[in-house]
N, C-alpha and C positions, 0 to 999 in steps of 0.2 A: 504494500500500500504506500509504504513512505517513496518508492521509487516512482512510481506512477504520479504521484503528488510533485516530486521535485522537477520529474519531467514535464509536467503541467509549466511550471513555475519556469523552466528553463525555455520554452517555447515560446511564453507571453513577453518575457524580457525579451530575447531575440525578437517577437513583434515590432515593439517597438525601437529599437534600434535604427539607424540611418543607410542608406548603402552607402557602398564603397562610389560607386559612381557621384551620387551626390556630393562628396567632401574632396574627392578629385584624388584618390589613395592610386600610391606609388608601389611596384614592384618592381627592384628593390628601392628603396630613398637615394632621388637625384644627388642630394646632400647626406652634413654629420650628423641633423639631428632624423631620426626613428623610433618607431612603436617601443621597442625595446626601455627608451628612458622617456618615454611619454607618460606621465599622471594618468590617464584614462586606460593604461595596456594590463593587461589581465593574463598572468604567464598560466597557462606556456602558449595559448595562442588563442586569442580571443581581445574583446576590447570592450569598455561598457559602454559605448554609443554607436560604433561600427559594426554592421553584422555580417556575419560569416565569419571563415577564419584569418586569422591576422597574426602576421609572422611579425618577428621581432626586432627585423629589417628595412619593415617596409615604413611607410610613412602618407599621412593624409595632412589636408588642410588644418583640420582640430589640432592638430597638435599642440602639446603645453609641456613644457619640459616639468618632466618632476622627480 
């Protein structure tokens, strides 16, 4: 039950998230800064406003060093 529940939970959050296209996400980062020391990256590959998977190299417009 608790699986089925988180997976709920993990599908809504991905709802709303932004795509890659919209933010203008790079593979890999033209430049030094990327996913990797961005505030919003979520290891080992994921991000909390980008959906899909997101490496630790790559890089979108949001970016915020953290």
């Amino acid at each position: 039950m608790a699986d089925g529940l988180r997976g709920d939970i993990e599908r809504a959050v991905e709802h709303h998230k932004v795509s890659k296209a919209s933010v203008g996400y790079e593979h890999p980062a033209a430049k030094s800064d990327h996913c990797g020391i961005c505030r919003h990256y979520e290891a080992p590959n994921a991000c909390e406003i980008v959906a899909g998977q997101v490496r630790r190299e790559d890089w979108c417009r949001r970016f915020q060093k953290g």
